[in-house]
C-alpha positions in Angstrom: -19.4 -26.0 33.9 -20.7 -22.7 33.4 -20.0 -20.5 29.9 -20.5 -17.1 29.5 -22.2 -16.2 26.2 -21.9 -12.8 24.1 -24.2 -12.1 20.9 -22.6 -11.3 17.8 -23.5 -8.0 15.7 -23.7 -8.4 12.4 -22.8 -5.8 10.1 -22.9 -5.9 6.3 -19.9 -6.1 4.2 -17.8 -7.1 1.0 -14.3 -9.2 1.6 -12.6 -8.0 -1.4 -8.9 -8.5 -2.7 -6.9 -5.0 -4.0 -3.6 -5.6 -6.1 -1.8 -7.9 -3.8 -3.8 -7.6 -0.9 -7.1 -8.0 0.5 -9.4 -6.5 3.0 -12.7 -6.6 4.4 -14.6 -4.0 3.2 -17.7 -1.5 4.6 -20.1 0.8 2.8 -19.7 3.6 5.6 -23.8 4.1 5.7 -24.2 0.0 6.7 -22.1 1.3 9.9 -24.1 1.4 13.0 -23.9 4.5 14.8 -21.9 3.8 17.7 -19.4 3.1 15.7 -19.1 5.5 13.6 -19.4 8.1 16.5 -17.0 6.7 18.8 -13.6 6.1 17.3 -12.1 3.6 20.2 -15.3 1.6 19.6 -14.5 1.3 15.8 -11.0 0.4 16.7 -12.0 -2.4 19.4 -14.4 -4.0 16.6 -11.9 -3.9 14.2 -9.6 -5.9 16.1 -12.4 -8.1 16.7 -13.4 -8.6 13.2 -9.7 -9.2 11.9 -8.9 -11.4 15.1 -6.3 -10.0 16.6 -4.2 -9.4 18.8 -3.6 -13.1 18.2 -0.8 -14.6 19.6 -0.7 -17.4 17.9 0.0 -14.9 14.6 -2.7 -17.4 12.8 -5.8 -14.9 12.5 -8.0 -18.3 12.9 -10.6 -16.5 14.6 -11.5 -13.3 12.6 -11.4 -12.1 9.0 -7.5 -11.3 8.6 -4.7 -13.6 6.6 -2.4 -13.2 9.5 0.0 -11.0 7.1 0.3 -7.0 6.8 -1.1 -7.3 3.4 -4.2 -9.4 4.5 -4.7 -7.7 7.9 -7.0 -4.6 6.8 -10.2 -2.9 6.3 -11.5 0.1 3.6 -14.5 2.2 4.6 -16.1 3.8 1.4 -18.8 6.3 1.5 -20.6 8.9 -0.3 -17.9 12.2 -1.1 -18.0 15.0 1.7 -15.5 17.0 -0.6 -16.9 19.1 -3.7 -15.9 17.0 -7.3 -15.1 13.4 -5.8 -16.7 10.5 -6.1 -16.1 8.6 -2.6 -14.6 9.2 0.5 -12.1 6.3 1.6 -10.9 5.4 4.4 -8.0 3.0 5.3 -7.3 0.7 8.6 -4.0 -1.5 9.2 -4.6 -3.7 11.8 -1.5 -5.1 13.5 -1.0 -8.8 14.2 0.2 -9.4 17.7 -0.4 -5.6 19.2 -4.2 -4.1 19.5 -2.8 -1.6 17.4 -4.8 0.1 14.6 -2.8 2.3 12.3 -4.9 4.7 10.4 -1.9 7.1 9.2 -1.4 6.1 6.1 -3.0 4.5 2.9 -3.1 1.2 1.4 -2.4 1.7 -2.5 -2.8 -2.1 -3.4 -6.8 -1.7 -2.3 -7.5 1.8 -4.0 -7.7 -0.4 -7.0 -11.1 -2.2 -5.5 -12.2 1.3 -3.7 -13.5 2.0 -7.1 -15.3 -1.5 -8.0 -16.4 -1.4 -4.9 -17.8 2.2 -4.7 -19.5 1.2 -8.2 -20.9 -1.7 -6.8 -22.4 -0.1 -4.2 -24.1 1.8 -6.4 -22.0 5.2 -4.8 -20.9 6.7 -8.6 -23.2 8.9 -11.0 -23.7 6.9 -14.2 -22.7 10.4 -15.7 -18.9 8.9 -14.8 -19.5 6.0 -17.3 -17.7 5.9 -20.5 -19.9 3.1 -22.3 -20.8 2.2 -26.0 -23.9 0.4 -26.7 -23.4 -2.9 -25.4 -22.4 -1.4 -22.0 -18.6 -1.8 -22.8 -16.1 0.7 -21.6 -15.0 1.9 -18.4 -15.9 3.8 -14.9 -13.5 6.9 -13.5 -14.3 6.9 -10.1 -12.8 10.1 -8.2 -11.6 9.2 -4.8 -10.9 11.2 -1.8 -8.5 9.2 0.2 -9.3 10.4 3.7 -6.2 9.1 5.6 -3.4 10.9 3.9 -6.0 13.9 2.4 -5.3 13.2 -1.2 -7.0 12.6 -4.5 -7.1 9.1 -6.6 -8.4 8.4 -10.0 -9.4 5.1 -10.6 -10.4 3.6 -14.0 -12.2 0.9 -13.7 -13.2 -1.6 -17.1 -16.9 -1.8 -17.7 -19.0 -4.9 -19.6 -22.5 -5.1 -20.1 -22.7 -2.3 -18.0 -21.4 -4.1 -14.7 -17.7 -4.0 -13.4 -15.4 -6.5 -15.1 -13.3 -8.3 -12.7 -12.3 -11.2 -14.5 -9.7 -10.6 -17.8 -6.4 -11.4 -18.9 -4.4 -9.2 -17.1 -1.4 -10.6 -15.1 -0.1 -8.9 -11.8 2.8 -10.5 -10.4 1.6 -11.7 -6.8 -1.7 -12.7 -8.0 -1.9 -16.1 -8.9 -5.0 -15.5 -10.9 -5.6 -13.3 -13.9 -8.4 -10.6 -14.2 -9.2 -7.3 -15.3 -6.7 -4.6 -15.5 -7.5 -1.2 -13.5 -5.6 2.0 -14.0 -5.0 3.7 -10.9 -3.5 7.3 -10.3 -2.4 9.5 -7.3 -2.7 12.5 -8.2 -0.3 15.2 -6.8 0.5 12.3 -3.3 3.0 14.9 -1.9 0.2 17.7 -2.1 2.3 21.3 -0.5 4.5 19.0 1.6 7.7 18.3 0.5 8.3 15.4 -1.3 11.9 15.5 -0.2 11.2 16.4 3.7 15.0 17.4 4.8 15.7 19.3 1.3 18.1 15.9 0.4 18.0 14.3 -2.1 20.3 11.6 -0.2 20.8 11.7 3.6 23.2 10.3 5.7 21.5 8.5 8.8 23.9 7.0 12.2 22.7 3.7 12.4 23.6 2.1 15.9 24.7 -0.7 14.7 26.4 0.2 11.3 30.2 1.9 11.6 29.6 4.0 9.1 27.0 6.7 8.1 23.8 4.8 6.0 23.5 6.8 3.0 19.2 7.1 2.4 17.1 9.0 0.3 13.7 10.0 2.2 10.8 10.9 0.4 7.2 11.5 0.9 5.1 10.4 -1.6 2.2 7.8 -1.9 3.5 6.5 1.9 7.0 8.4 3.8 9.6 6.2 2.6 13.1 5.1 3.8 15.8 3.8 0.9 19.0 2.6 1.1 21.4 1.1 -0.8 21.0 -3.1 -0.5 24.8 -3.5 -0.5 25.3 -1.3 2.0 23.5 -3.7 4.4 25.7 -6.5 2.8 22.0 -7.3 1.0 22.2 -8.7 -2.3 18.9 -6.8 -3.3 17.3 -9.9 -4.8 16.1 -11.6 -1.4 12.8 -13.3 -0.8 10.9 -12.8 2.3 12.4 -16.0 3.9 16.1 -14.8 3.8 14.8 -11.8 5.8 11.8 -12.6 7.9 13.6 -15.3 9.6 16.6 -13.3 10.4 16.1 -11.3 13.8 19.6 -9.4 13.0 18.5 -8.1 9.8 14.7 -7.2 10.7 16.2 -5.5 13.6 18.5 -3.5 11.2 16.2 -2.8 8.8 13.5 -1.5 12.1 16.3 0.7 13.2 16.7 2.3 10.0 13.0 2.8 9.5 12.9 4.3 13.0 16.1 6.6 12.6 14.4 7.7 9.0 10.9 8.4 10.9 12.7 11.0 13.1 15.4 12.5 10.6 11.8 13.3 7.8 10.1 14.6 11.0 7.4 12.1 11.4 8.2 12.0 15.2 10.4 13.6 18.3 12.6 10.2 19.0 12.5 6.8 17.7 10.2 5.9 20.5 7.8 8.1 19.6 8.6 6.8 16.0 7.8 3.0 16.9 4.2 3.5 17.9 3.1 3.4 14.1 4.4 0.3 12.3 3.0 1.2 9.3 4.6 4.7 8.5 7.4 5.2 7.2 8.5 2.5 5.2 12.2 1.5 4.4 13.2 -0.1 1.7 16.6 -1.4 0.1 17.5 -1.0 -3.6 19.8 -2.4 -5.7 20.6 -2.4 -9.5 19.0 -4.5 -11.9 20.4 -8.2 -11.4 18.5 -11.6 -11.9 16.7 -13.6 -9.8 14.3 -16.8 -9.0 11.0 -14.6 -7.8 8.8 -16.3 -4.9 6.3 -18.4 -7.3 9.2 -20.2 -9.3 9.6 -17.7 -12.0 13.1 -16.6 -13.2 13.5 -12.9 -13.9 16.2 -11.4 -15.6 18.1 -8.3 -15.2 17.0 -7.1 -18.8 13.8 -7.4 -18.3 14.0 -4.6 -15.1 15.9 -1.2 -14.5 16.2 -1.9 -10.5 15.5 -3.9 -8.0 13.3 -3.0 -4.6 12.6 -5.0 -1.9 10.0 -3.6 0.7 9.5 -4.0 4.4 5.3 -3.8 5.8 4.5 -4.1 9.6 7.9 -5.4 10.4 7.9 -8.3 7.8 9.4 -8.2 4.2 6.7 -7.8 1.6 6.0 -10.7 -0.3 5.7 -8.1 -3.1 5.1 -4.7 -3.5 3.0 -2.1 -1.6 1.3 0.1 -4.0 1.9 3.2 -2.0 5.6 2.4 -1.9 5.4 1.5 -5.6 4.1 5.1 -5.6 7.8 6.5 -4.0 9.5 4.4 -6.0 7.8 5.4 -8.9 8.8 9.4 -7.6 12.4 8.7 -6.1 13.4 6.9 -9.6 12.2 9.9 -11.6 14.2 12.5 -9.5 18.0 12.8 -10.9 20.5 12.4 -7.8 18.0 9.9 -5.7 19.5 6.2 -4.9 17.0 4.9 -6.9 18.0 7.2 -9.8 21.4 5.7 -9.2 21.0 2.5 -9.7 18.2 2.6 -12.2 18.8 1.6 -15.8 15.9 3.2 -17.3 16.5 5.6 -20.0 13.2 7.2 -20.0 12.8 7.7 -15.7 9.0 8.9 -16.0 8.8 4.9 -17.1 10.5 2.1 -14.7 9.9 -1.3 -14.2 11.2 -2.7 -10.9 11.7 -6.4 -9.6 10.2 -7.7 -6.1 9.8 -10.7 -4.6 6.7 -11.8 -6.5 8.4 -10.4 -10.0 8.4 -7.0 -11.5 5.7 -4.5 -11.9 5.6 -1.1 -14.0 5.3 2.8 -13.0 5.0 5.9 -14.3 5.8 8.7 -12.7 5.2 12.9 -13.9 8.2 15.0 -11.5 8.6 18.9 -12.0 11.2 20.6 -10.5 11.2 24.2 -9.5 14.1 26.1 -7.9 15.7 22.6 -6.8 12.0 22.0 -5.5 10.6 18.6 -6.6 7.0 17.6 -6.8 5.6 14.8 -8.2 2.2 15.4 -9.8 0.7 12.3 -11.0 2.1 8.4 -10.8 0.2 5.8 -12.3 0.3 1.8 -12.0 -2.0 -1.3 -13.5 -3.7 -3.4 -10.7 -6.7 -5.2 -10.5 -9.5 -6.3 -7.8 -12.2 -8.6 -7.3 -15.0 -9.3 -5.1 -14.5 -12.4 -3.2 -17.8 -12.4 -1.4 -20.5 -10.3 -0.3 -22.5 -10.8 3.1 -22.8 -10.0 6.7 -19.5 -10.5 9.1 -20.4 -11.3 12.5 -18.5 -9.9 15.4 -19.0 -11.1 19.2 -19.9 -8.0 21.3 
């Protein structure tokens, strides 16, 4: 029997994981040139490399986990734009679909865009704040290309080499490492961080009798949140009691879909469903206790809300940083859901429960003339290099 043989390409790369999530990543000048000059090229590679569309929803054969938060790729390169660092660009490549969604950002990875960048030997050592023993830490200034705005990410220094190993815990990690400080600075930029001039919005849903209260905000990623009890959700659920119910994802799609057109991200909700990674919708609920996805109780004191997330169709099995970026936003606006249910007493400063535990935000909101405008939002993640090579892609 005959078989028809294909060479691979091989192009150099880092496989890297970001906060919760992980992503092969490229050093934009390793690129070859038809791919960086022909878009649907880059587009039928990545699919390629991350092995989908699979139908078997396994990613056996490519470089992706076969979840939203593992099905990605990060381009870094040297800064086009006066006073950054690195320019970075984001790719969500869908499962099932040959779909590549390049509309948005992923916030979990900006964490590694800056150990990577410094890695790759992309940052002036004049951004290095080191004592003598090469102790200390890295500001990398990142131009996220995607969604055109600006991230500061401080990354801990030793012996004059990035430190990715450490102490510090982030729920959805089961390992420890080193703790990175990463800020989006002004993510609404001269949008409007509140699109329809509501700070709560009333959307029909098809199949809900009555109007679904929402707040819909624009920041970090477009976000859609509702209430959790007004779904008759408890707000505590892991993925399991939601991926596995076709009424509920269906619900929580229309929603998304409904939002998409009411913040003016499309015409119709047709036109709305041909990105599955913008907006996001999200259900809230006030602080209450519960077992989280590795075993661990959490209790309500030790949160002011609870958030549960929805990525590429699927619950999130914990927290998308650009989401926790709009949470971080909507909770420090007065008159938001979030604002509603939130305990906090200080709203610049919330920490939230998911379904992998809780995680802290900060958030800086002015107001002017009923205008507000977030201007900087800050979280701890971490990142590490889990292996650096050549990945090989059939042509």
């Amino acid at each position: 029997m005959s078989q028809t043989s294909k060479p691979q390409r091989s192009v150099k790369a880092t496989y890297m994981r970001g906060g919760t999530s992980k992503g092969t990543f490229f050093n934009t000048a390793d690129l070859p040139q038809d791919l960086t000059s022909d878009p649907a090229k880059l587009d039928e590679f990545l699919l390629r490399l991350i092995g989908s569309p699979d139908p078997y929803g396994k990613h056996t054969d490519g470089m992706g986990g076969a979840t939203s938060s593992t099905s990605k790729a990060v381009f870094v390169g040297a800064s086009t734009i006066e006073g950054f660092d690195v320019d970075y660009r984001f790719a969500q490549v869908a499962i099932d679909k040959p779909k590549i969604d390049w509309s948005g950002n992923c916030g979990n990875l900006s964490a590694a865009v800056g150990a990577f960048a410094i890695h790759e030997g992309l940052v002036n050592s004049e951004r290095m704040t080191l004592d003598s023993a090469g102790d200390g830490f890295c500001e990398v200034r990142v131009w996220q290309v995607n969604i055109q705005k600006q991230i500061l990410i401080k990354v801990p220094m030793s012996g004059g080499e990035v430190q990715e190993t450490g102490d510090f815990v982030l729920d959805g990690v089961a390992f420890p490492a080193a703790r990175i400080e990463v800020s989006f600075v002004d993510p609404v930029g001269d949008a409007a961080m509140y699109p329809t001039g509501n700070l709560i919005d009333e959307l029909a849903i098809e199949s809900l009798e009555a109007p679904l209260q929402a707040t819909l905000i624009n920041a970090g990623i477009p976000t859609v949140f509702v209430r959790a009890s007004d779904l008759g959700f408890s707000g505590t659920e892991l993925q399991g009691e939601i991926n596995s119910n076709s009424e509920r994802l269906s619900l929580l799609e229309d929603i998304r879909l409904t939002g998409a057109v009411a913040m003016g991200l499309a015409a119709d909700k047709l036109a709305a469903s041909s990105s599955a990674h913008t907006p996001k919708v999200a259900f809230v609920s006030e602080p209450k206790a519960f077992t989280a996805s590795s075993g661990a109780q959490v209790q309500a004191s030790q949160i002011h809300l609870n958030v549960r997330a929805m990525s590429m169709g699927q619950l999130h099995h914990a927290m998308m940083g650009t989401a926790a970026v709009a949470i971080a936003a909507a909770a420090a606006t007065p008159g938001t859901l979030l604002s509603e249910v939130s305990t906090a007493s200080d709203p610049a400063q919330v920490t939230f429960g998911h379904p992998s535990g809780t995680l802290d935000v900060s958030a800086q909101v002015s107001e002017d003339h009923g205008d507000f405008k977030a201007d900087l939002v800050g979280m701890a993640r971490s990142a590490r290099r889990l292996m650096v090579g050549e990945v090989f892609v059939p042509l």
